[in-house]
C-alpha positions as CSV (number, residue, x, y, z in Angstrom):
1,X,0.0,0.0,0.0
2,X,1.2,3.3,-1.0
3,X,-0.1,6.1,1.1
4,X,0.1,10.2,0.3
5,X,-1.1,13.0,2.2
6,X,-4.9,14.7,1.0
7,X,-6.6,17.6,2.4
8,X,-9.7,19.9,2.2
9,X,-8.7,23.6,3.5
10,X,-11.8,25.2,4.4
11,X,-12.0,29.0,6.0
12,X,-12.2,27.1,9.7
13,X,-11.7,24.0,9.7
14,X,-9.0,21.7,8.1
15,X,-9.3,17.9,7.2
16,X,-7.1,15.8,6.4
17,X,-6.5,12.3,5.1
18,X,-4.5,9.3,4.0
19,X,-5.1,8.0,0.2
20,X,-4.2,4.7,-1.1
21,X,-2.5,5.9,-4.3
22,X,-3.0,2.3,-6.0
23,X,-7.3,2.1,-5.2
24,X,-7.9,5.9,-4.3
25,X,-9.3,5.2,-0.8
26,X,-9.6,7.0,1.6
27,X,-8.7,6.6,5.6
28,X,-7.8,8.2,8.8
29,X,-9.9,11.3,8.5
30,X,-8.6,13.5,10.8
31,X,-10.4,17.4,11.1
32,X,-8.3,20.4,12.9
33,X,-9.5,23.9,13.8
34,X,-7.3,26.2,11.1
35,X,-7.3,28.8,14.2
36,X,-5.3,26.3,16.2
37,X,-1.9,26.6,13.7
38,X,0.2,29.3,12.8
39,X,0.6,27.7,9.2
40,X,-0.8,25.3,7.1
41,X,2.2,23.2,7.0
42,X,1.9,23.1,10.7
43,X,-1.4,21.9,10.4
44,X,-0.4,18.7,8.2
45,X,2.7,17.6,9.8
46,X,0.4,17.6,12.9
47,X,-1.6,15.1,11.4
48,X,1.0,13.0,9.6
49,X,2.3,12.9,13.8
50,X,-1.2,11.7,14.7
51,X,-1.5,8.7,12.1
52,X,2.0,8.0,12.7
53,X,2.7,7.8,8.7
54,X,5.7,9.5,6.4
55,X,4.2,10.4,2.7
56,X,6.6,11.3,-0.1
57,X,3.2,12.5,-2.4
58,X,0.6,15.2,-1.6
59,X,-2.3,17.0,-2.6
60,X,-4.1,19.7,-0.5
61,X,-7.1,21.6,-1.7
62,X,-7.9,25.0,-0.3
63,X,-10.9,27.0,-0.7
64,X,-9.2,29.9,-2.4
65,X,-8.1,30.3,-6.1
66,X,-4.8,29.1,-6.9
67,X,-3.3,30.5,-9.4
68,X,0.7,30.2,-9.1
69,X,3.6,29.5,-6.4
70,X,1.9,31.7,-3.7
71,X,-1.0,31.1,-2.1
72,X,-3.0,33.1,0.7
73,X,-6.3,32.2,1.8
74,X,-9.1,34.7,1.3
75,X,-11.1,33.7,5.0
76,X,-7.8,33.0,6.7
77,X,-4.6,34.2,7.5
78,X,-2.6,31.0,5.8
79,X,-0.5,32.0,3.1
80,X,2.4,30.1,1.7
81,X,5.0,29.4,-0.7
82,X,4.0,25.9,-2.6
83,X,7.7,25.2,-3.3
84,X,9.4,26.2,0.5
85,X,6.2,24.1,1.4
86,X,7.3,20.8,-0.5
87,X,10.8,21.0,0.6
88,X,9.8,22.0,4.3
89,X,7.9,19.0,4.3
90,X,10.0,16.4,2.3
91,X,8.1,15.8,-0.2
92,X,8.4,14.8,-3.5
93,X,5.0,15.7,-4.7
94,X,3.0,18.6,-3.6
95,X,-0.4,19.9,-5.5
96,X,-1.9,22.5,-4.3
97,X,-5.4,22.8,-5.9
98,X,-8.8,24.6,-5.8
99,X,-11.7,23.1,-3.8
100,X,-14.0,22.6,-6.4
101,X,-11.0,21.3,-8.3
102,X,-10.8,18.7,-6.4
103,X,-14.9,18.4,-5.9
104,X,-14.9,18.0,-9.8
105,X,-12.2,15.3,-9.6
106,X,-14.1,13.5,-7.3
107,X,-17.0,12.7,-10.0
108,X,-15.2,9.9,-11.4
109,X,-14.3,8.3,-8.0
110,X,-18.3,8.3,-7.0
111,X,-19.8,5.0,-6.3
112,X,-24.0,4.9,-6.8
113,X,-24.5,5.2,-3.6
114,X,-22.6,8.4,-2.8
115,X,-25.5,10.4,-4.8
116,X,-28.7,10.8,-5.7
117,X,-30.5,11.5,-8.8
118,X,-32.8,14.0,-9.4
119,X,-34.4,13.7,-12.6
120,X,-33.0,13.3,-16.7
121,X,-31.6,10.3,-18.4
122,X,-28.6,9.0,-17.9
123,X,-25.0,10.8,-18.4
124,X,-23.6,10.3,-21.4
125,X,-19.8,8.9,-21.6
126,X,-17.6,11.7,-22.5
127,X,-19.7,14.8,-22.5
128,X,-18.9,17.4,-20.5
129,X,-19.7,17.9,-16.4
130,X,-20.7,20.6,-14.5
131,X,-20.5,20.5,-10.9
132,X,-21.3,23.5,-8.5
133,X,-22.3,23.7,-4.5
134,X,-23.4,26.2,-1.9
135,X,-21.8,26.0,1.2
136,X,-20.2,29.3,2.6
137,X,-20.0,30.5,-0.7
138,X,-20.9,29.3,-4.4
139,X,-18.4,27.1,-5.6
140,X,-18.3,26.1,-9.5
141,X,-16.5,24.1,-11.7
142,X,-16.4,22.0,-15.2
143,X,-14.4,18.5,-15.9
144,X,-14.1,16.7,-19.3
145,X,-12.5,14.0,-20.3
146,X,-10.0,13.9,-23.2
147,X,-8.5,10.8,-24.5
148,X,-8.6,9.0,-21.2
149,X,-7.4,12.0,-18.8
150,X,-9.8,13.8,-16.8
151,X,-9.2,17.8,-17.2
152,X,-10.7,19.7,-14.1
153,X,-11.8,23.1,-15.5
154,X,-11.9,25.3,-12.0
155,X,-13.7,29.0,-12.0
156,X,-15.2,31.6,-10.3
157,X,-18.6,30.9,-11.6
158,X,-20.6,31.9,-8.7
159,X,-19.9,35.6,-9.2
160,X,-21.4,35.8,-12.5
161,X,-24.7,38.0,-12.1
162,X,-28.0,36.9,-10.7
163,X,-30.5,37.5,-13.5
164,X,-34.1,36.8,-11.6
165,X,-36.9,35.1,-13.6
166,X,-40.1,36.0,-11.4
167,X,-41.7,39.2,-9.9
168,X,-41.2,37.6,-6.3
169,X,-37.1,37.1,-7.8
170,X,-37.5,41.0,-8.9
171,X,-38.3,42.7,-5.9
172,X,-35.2,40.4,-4.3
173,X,-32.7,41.7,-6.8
174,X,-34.2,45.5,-6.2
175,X,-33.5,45.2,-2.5
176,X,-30.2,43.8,-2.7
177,X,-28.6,46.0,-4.9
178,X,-29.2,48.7,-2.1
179,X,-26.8,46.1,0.0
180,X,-24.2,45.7,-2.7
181,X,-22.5,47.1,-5.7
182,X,-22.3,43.8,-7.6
183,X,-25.5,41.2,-7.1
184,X,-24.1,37.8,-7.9
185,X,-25.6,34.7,-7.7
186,X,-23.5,34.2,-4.6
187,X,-25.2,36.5,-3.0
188,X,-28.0,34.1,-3.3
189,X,-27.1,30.5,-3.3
190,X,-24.9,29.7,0.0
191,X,-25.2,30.3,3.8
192,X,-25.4,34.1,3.3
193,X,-27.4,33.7,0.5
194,X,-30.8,32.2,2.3
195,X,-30.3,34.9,4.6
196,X,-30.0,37.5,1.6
197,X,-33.2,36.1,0.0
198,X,-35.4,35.9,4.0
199,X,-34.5,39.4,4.7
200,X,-35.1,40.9,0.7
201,X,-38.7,39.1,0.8
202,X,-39.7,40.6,3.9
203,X,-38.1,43.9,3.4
204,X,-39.9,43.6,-0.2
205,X,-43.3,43.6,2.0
206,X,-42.3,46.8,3.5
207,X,-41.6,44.5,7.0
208,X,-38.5,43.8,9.2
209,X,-36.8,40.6,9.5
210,X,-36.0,38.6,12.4
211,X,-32.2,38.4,12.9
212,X,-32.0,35.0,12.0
213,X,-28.8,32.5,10.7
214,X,-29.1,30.4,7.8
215,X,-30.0,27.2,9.9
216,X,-32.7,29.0,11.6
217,X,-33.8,29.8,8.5
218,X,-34.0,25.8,6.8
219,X,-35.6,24.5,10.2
220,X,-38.1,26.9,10.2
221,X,-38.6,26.2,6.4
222,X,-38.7,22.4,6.7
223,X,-40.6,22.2,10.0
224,X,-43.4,25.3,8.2
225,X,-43.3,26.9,11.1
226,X,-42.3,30.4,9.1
227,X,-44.3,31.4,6.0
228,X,-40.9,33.7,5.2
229,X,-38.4,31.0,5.8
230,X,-40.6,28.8,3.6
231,X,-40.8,31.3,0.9
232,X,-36.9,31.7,1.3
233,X,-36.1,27.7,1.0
234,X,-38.7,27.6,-2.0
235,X,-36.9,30.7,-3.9
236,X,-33.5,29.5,-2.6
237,X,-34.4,26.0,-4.6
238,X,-35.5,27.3,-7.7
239,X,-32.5,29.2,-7.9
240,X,-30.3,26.5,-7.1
241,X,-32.3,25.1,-10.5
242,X,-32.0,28.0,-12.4
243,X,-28.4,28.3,-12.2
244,X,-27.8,24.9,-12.7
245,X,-29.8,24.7,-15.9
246,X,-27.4,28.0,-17.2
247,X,-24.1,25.7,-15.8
248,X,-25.8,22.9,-18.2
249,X,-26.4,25.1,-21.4
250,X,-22.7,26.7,-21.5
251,X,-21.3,23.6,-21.7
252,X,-23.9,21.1,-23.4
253,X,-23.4,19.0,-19.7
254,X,-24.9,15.4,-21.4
255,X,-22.1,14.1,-18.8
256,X,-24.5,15.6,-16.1
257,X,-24.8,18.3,-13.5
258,X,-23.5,17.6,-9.6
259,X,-23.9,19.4,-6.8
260,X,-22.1,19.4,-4.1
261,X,-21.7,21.8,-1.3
262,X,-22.4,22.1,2.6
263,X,-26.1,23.0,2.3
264,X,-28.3,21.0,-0.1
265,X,-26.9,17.4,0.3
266,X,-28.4,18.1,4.4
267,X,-31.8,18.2,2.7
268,X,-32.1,16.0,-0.1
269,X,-35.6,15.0,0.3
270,X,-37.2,18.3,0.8
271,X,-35.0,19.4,-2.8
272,X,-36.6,16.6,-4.7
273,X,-39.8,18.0,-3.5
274,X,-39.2,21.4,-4.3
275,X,-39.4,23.2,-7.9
276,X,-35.9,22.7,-8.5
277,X,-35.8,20.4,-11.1
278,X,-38.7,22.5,-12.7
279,X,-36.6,25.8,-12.3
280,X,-33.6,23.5,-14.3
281,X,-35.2,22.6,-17.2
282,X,-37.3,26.1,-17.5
283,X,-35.5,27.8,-20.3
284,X,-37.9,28.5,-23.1
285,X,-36.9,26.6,-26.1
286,X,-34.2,24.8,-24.7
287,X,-36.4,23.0,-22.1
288,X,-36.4,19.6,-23.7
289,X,-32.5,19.9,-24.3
290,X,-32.5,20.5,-20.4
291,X,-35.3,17.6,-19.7
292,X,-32.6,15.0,-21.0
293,X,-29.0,16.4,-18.2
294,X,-29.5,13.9,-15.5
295,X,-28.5,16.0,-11.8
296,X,-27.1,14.2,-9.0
297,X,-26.7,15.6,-5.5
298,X,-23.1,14.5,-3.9
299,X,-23.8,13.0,-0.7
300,X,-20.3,11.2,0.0
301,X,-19.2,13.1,3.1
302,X,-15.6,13.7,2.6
303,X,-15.7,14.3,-1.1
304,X,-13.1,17.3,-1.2
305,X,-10.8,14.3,0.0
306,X,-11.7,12.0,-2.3
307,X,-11.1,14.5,-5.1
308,X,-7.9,15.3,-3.6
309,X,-6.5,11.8,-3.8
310,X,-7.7,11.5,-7.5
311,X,-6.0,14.2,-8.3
312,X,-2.6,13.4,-7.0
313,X,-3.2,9.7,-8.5
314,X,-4.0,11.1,-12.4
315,X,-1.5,13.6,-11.7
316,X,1.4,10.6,-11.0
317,X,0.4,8.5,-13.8
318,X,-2.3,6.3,-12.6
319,X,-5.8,5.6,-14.4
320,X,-8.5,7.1,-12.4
């Protein structure tokens, strides 16, 4: 068994793991508090300590973009030379990559039981992916496959602009463009974003919200205890399938749409039930084109991991 180093650098937390280069599994989960290190090759040799393992391969994704040698977190105070990094550490192999990078890579790794279908046929070999997820923010990303090779195509797709489709997604847009200069579908579809839509539909009724935080906001939805939180979880849904049917049509997505993320895979049922699937295939002319992209919901739980180890493993010659 050859084992490397994998990781999933949130804004908080840090997890870590060992993957077996020749299968791609995964073991020894291990998650740190970020706020407890001075460094985030602090952070890993403390791990590598507790599982009592020496790696000479690694691959670390980190939830901002990555774009050369130096990296510095955009929600933490990590930053880092890749380079100093790998020879600090020993290693031979060091990738640092984007979250939804690795997210992405992770789609050929998935069994059929780490996700659930929601609606369309069935992917079709070689076409295109699209994979996206709200969690703190709105992560999105692409992945094709050329000539055997998976090709991970990372972005900053959740900043494009939120183009509303209904009166009731109207008055939303109207009040929060007095909040912010740029309205982005970020600003809609994560954490944040279900607060962003409660308070705009309440504020659009010439009302003041309650001072509530995003999970107040999905219990109150799920348990109808709040007409407002239920309008919010309805709106944040269809928007989920809104964007997800743009995602599909850029790239002609016949491979299939995943999402991913901290928030939807916690309420899978109550997402089937909604109009998302609906809101995805809604797009005039093109809504049989749409009818036929199969979307899956990710609900393997350490799937920034997962992705992680494929990466390394493709990236050292091995056949994912």
């Amino acid at each position: 068994m050859s084992l490397s180093l994998v990781g999933d650098i949130g804004g908080t937390n840090a997890r870590f793991a060992l993957a077996d280069l020749d299968t791609g599994e995964i073991s020894q989960i291990k998650i740190y508090s970020g706020l407890d290190f001075p460094t985030l090759e602090e952070c890993a040799k403390k791990f590598l300590s507790d599982v009592n393992t020496q790696v000479k391969h690694a691959c670390i994704a980190i939830a901002c973009p990555v774009t050369g040698d130096f990296v510095q977190m955009t929600n933490h105070t990590w930053k880092f030379s890749t380079k100093e990094m790998k020879e600090s550490m020993g290693l031979d192999t060091l990738e640092i990559i984007n979250d939804f990078t690795a997210v992405s890579m992770a789609i050929p790794a998935l069994k059929a039981d780490d996700m659930i279908k929601i609606g369309g046929d069935e992917p079709v070999s070689g076409k295109p992916i699209a994979i996206y997820g709200a969690g703190t923010g709105l992560g999105v990303a692409h992945l094709v496959c050329h000539q055997g090779v998976w090709l991970p195509l990372p972005g900053e797709g959740g900043h494009v602009d939120f183009a509303p489709h209904t009166e009731q997604e109207d008055k939303v847009l109207f009040q929060l463009r007095k909040m912010f200069n740029h309205v982005s579908f970020e600003r809609v579809l994560s954490g944040p974003g279900l607060v962003n839509i409660y308070n705009a539909i309440v504020r659009s009724e010439d009302r003041e919200p309650e001072n509530y935080m995003p999970k107040d906001i999905t219990a109150k939805a799920l348990n109808k205890t709040d007409e407002d939180c239920i309008r919010t979880f309805s709106m944040f849904c269809d928007l989920m399938g809104r964007f997800g049917g743009n995602l599909a049509l850029s790239m002609g997505t016949f491979g299939g749409v995943y999402i991913a993320g901290g928030i939807v895979p916690r309420f899978v049922d109550a997402f089937r039930q909604s109009g998302f699937r609906k809101a995805f295939e809604e797009k005039g002319r093109f809504d049989k084109y749409l009818s036929k992209i199969p979307v899956y919901v990710v609900t393997h739980d350490a799937v920034g991991l997962l992705g992680s180890g494929a990466y390394l493993r493709q990236s050292l010659g091995y056949k994912l």
